[in-house]
N, C-alpha and C positions, 0 to 999 in steps of 0.2 A: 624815266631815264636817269642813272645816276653819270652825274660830270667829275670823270675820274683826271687827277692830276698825276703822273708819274716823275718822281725826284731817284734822277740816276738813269741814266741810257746806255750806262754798261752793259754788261753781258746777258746778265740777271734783267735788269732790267727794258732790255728788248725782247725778252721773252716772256716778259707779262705782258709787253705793250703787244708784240704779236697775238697772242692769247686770247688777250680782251679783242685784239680789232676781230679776229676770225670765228673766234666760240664764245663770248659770253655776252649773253643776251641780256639785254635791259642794262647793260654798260657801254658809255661813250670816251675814251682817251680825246680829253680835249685841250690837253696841255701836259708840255713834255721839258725837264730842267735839265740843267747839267754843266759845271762849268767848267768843262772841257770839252762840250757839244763843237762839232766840228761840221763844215761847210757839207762834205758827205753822211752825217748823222743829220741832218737839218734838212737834207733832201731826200735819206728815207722817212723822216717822220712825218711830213708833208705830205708825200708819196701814200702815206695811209691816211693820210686825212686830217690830222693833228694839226691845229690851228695856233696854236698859240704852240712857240718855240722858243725858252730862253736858255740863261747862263748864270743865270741868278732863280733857285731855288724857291724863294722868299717872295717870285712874282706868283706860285702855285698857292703859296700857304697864306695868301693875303687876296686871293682869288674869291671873293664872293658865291661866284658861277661853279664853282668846281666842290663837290658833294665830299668825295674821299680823296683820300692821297696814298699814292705805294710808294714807298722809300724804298728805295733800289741803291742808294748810295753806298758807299763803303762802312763798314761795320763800326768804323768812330767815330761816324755823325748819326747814326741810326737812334739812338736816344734823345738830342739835341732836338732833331725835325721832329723828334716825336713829341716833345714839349711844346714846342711853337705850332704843329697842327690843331695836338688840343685844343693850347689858348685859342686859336683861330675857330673853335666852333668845327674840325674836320673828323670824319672818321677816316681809321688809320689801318693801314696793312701793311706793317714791317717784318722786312727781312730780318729773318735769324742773325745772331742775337742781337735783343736789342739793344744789349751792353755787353764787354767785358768788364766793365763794373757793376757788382752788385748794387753798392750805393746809387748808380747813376738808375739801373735799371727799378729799385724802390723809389725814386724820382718821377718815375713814369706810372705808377701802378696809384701813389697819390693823385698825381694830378689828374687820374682815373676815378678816381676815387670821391673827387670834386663835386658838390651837386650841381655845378655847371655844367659838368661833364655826362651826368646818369646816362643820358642818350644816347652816347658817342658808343661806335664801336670799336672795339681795337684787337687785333686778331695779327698773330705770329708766323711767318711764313715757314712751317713744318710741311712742306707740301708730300712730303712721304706717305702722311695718314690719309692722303686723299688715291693715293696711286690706288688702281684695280686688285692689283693683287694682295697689298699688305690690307685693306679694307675687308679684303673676303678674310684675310687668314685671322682678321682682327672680328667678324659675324661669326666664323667658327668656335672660338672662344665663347663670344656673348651668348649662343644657341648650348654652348653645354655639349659640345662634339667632343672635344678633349677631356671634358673633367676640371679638375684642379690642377690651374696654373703648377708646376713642377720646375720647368727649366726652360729658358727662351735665348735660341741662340740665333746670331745674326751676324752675316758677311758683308763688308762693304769695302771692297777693294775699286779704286779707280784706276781709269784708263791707263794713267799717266801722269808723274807729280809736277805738281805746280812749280814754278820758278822759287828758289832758296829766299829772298825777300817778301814773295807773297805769304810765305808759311809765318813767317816772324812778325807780320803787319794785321795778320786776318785773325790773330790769338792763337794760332801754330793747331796741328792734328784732333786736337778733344776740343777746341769751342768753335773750331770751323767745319773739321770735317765729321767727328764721329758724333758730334752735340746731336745731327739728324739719327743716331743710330739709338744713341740714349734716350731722345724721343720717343722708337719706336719703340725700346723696351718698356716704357709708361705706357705707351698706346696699345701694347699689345696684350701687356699682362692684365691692364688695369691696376697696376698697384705702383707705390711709392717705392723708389731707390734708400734701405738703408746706408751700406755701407759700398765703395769702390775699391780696387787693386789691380793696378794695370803692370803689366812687363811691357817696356815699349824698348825697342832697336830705331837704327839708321840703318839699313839693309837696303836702300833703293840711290840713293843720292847722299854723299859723303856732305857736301852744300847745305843740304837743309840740317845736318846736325848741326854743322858750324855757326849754322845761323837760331841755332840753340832749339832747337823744334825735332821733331823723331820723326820716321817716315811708314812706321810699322806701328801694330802693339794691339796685344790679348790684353781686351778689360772684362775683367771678373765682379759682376754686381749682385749684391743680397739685397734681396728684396723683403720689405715688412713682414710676409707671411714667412719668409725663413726659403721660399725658394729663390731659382739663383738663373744668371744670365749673365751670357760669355757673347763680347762681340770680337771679332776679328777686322782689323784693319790695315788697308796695306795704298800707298799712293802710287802701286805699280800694277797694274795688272797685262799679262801681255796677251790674253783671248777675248777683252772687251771690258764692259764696267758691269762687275760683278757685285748683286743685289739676291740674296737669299738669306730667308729666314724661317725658322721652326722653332713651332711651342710643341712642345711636350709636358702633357699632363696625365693624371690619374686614370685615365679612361681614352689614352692614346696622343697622337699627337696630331700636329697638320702644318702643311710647309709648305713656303712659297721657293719658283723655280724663278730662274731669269728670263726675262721678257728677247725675244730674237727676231728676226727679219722673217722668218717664218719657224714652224715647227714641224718641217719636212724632216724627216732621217732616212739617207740611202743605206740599204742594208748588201752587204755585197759578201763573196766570197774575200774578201781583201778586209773585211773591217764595215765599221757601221760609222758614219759619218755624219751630222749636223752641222747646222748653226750657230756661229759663235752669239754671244749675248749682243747686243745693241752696245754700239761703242763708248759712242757720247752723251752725257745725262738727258742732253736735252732730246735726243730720239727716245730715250728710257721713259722721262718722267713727263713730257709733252701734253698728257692727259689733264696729267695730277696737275699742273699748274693751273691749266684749265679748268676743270673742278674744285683745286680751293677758292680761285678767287673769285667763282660763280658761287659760293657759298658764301664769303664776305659780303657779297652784292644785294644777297636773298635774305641777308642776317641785317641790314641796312632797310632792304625795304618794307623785310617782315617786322621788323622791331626784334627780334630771334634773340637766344644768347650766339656768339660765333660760335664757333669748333674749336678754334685753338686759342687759348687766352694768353694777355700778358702774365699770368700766373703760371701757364705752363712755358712761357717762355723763362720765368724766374726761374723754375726749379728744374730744368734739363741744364738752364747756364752753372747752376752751385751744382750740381752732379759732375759738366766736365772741369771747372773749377777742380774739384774735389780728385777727378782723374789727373787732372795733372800736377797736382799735390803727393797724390801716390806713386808717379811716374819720377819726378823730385827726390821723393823722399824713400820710394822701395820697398811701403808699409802701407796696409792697407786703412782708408780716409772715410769717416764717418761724413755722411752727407748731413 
């Protein structure tokens, strides 16, 4: 049984703490941080069984009893905890990114690097590669259905945009929200991001320009072998949270649809009717979270390499870096 500690009882991080207690088997949540844990966060975490409750972080990383840690805290301490778990002997499962510095995040890949560390795992929370759908469109590729990688393109519109202060605090549209989309172009094509070229707008909330962030924007990426991938991004969507993507290659393509409450369609004299997509991520991706971190778990017990390393969390962060250099500047940014 591995004694998992969670640092962060935010949003994100109630949804891994849910995850583990319901679906991930040979994992225990047996200590939960946060130091804004509130008297109602303190009685759901109980409520699941979570025994150990603080407000101080540093009582999980100093925990003998507790195996791994999820860092679920806000994205400018994510590198920090992830040094002191190390040094503490913890393996780690951080949330995207684990910098918006480069510097801070080659901080983390030494002290990985450490032969005190060989053992430790440390694994990036990209939970997109684990969803159902982008996994099968990601076996199509590997089985040779398409051919040769050509063009991979990818929709990621959300519900509804964040508050104008979250965009400017979280590293604004390309290292908070599209960084998971620029993953899936690595993940899907199998290949390295050359070059970037984004046109990015404020077309959803006049607030989040001012607060110096875009709320739209076509990024145009070349990839090593010379083919090319277009994502679309928008923080407004008004029919649900919109997730489709397609490779097109040399010998066809294959594309994923958005996940719905069901996939009934009324066919009428009046029109054909469905399903809008699943609103909120966490009805969307509820699996996936569940499935990566039962991979973390397995990568822990088996001795495994993970699935997603701190190496791919360095090089999806210098790709959106890179976007929003070209979004700056209006010229397209060598990765």
């Amino acid at each position: 049984m591995i004694n998992i500690g969670i640092i962060g009882a935010g949003r994100i991080g109630k949804v891994h703490t849910q995850s583990i207690c319901n679906f991930v088997q040979g994992a225990k949540v047996t200590a939960i941080a946060d130091p804004l844990m509130t008297d109602e966060t303190a009685a759901w975490a109980g409520g699941l069984g979570i025994g150990k409750i603080s407000k101080d972080y540093l009582d999980i990383v100093s925990d003998k009893s507790i195996d791994a840690v999820l860092i679920c805290s806000s994205t400018d301490t994510h590198s920090q905890i992830s040094l002191e778990a190390i040094a503490a002997g913890k393996h780690v499962f951080c949330e995207k990114p684990i910098d918006l510095d480069v510097g801070r995040i080659n901080e983390v890949l030494q002290a990985l690097a450490a032969p005190e560390a060989k053992r430790l795992k440390y694994t990036v929370g990209f939970n997109r590669r684990f969803d159902h759908n982008f996994s099968a469109l990601r076996a199509a590729v590997d089985n040779g259905s398409v051919g040769k990688v050509e063009l991979v393109k990818i929709t990621s519109r959300d519900p509804a945009p964040p508050p104008a202060e979250y965009s400017a605090r979280s590293g604004g549209i390309f290292l908070d929200m599209a960084i998971h989309d620029i993953d899936m172009v690595r993940f899907l094509s199998g290949e390295e991001v050359e070059s970037v070229y984004v046109q990015p707008a404020v077309l959803v909330d006049p607030a989040i320009g001012e607060a110096g962030d875009f709320d739209s924007a076509v990024i145009t990426l070349k990839l090593k072998s010379g083919a090319l991938a277009v994502i679309d991004n928008s923080r407004r969507c008004a029919y649900g949270y919109d997730q489709r993507a397609e490779v097109f290659g040399s010998l066809g393509s294959a594309a994923s649809r958005n996940d719905a409450a069901s996939n009934v369609r009324v066919a009428t004299d009046a029109g054909v009717l469905a399903e809008k997509p699943l609103y909120f991520f966490l009805e969307r991706y509820m699996q996936a979270f569940a499935t990566e971190v039962t991979a973390f778990c397995e990568a822990v017990v088996n001795d495994t390499p993970v699935a997603v390393t701190a190496e791919d969390g360095l090089k999806a962060t210098l790709i959106a870096i890179a976007a929003k250099e070209s979004a700056k500047t209006g010229l397209p940014v060598k990765v």
